[in-house]
C-alpha positions as CSV (number, residue, x, y, z in Angstrom):
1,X,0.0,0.0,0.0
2,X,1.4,3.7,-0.8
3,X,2.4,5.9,1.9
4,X,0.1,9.0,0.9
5,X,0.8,12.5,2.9
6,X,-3.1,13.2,2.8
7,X,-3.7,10.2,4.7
8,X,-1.3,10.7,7.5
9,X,-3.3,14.4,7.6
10,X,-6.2,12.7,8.3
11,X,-5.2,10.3,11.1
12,X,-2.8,13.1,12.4
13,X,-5.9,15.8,12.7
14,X,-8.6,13.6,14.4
15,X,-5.9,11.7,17.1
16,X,-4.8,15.3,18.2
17,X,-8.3,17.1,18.3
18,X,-9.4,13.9,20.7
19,X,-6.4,13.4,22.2
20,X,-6.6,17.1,23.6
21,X,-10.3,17.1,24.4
22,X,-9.1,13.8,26.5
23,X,-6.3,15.5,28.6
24,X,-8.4,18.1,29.3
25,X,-11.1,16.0,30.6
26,X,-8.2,14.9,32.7
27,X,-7.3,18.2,34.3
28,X,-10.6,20.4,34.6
29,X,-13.0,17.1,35.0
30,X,-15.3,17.8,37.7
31,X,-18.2,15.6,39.3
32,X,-18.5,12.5,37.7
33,X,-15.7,12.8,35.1
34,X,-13.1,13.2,38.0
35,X,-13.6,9.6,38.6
36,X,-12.2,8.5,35.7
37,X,-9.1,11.1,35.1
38,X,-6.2,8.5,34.9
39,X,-8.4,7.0,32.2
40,X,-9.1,10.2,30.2
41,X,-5.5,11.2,30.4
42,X,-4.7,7.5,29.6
43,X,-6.6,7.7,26.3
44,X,-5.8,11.2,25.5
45,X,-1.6,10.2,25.7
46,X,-2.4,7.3,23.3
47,X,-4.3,9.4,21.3
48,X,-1.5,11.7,21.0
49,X,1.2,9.7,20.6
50,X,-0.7,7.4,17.8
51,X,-1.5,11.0,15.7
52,X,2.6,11.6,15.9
53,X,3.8,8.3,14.9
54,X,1.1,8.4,12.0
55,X,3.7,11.0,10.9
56,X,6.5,8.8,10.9
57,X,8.0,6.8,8.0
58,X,10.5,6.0,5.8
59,X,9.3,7.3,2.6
60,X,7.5,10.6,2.4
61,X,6.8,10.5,-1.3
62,X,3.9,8.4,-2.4
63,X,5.2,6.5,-5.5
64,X,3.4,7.1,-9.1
65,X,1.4,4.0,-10.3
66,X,2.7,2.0,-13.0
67,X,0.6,2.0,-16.1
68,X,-1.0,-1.3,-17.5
69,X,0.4,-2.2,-20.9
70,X,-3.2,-4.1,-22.7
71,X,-1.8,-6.1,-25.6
């Protein structure tokens, strides 16, 4: 499967926006959601760390397709 820049965009975006909302769950959770800050800041670091190492790689270029020769 091709590495494709667009598509690490859209994982990167998503896992950060949650990841965030997560960790601040964490620190300003009040009543009920204070019961359950180690696991909102649990999720929210392993949604932020899965968003950066959808950035990492090998190859940043996303290779051309190779055109089908029809006899």
């Amino acid at each position: 499967m091709a590495d494709n820049r667009v598509a690490r965009g859209i994982v990167l975006v998503p896992c950060l926006l949650l990841g965030a909302a997560f960790l601040g769950t964490a620190a300003w959770g009040q009543g009920a959601a204070a019961d359950n800050r180690g696991l909102a800041a649990a999720i929210g670091a392993a949604l932020l760390v899965a968003g950066l190492l959808s950035q990492l790689g090998a190859d940043t270029d996303t290779n051309p397709d190779e055109t089908e020769r029809t006899p």
